[in-house]
C-alpha positions as CSV (number, residue, x, y, z in Angstrom):
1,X,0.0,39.6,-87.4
2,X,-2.8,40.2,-88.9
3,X,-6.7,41.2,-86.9
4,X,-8.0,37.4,-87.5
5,X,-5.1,35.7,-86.2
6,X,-4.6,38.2,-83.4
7,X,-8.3,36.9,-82.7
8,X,-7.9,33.4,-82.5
9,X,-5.0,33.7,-80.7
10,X,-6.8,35.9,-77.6
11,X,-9.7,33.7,-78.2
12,X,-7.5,30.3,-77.9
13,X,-5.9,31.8,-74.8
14,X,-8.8,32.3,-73.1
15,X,-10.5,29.4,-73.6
16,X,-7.5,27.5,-72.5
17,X,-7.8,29.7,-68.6
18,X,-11.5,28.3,-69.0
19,X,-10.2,25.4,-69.2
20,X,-7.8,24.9,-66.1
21,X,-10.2,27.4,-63.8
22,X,-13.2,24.5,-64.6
23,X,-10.5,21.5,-64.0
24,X,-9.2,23.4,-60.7
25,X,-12.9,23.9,-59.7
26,X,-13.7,20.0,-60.0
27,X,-11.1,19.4,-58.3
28,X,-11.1,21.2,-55.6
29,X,-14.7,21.2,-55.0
30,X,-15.3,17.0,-53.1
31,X,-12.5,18.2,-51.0
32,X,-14.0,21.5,-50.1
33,X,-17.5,20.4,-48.7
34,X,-16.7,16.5,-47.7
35,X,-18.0,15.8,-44.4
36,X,-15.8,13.9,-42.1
37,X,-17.2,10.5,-39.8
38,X,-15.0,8.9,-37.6
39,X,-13.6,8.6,-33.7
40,X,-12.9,6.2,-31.0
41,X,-16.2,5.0,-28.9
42,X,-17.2,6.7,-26.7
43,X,-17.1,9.6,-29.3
44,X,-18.6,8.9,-32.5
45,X,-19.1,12.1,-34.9
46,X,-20.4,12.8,-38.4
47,X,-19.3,16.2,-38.8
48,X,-20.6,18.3,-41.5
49,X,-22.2,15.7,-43.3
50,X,-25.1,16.2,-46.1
51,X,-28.1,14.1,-45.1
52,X,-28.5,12.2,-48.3
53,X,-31.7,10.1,-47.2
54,X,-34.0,9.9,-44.4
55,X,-36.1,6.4,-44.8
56,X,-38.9,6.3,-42.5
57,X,-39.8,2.9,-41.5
58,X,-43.5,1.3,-40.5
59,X,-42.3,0.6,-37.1
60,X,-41.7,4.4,-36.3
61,X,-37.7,4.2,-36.5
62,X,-35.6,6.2,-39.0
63,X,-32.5,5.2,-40.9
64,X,-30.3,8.2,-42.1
65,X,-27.6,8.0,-45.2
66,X,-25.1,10.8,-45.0
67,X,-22.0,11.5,-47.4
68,X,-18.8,11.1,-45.0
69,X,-18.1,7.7,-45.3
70,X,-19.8,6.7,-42.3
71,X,-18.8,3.0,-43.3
72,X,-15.1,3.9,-41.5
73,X,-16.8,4.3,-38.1
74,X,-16.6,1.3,-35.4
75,X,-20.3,1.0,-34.9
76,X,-22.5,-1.2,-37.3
77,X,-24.1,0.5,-40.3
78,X,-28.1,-0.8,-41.1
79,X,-27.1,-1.5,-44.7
80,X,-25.0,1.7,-44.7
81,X,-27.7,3.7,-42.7
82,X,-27.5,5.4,-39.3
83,X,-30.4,4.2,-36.8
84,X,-32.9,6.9,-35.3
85,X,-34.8,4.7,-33.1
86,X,-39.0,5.5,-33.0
87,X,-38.4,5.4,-29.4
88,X,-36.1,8.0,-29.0
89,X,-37.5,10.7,-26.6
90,X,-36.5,13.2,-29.1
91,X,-37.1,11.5,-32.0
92,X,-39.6,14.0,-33.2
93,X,-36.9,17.0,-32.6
94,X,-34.2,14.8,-34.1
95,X,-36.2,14.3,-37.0
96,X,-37.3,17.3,-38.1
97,X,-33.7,19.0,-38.0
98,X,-32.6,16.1,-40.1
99,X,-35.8,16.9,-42.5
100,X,-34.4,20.6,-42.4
101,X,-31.2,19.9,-43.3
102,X,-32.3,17.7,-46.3
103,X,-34.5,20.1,-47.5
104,X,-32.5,23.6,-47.1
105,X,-29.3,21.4,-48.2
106,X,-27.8,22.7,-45.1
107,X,-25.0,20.0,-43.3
108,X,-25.7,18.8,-39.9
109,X,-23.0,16.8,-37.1
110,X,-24.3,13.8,-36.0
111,X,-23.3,12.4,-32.5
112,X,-23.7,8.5,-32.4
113,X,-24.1,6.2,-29.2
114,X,-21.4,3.6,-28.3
115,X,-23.7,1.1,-29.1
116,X,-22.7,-1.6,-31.5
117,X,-25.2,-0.3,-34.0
118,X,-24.8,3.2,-35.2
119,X,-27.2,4.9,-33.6
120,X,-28.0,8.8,-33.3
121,X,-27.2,10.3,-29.9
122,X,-28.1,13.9,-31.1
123,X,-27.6,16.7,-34.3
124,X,-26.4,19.6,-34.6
125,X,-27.2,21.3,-37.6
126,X,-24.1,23.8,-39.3
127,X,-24.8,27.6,-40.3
């Protein structure tokens, strides 16, 4: 065999291991960091969940979009947002740990009340 061919060949072969590593990585990856909501009332969780959108409304409320599928959960989803009501006692606290979260891309768990809207009880946000 001569050099060129024994060049394309190693070349061919390594781009081929590119190849499977990248589909592997893509596959794997959703599956690695998906967060998780679910439960039966009186214990409603979004665990490691990535806040996607905070939405700060006139009326002093916020409404929270996480990944997770937070649709699954027995409460009622806001047009597929969680409810942080403006009247919360700790809304401010709540708030700005969910602001940190978005910001540093860090994931937070989100307890929700047993009401029939989903509504946050309190966060916890992951290391």
């Amino acid at each position: 065999m001569d050099d060129l061919t024994h060049r394309l060949t190693l070349g061919c072969r390594n781009a081929f291991r590119r190849l499977v590593l990248g589909v592997l990585l893509a596959l794997l990856s959703p599956y690695t960091y998906a967060g998780a909501c679910g439960g039966v009332q009186p214990y409603l969780l979004c665990s490691d969940v990535q806040v996607l959108v905070l939405y700060i409304e006139s009326g002093g409320g916020a409404y929270i979009k996480v990944d997770g599928n937070p649709e699954s959960m027995p409460c009622t989803l806001s047009a597929g947002y969680i409810l942080l009501p403006g009247n919360d006692t700790k809304f401010n606290a709540i708030y700005a740990t969910l602001l940190t979260a978005q910001s540093t891309g860090r994931r937070v768990g989100i307890r929700l009340t047993t009401a029939t809207q989903c509504t946050v009880a309190y966060v916890t946000l992951a290391a």
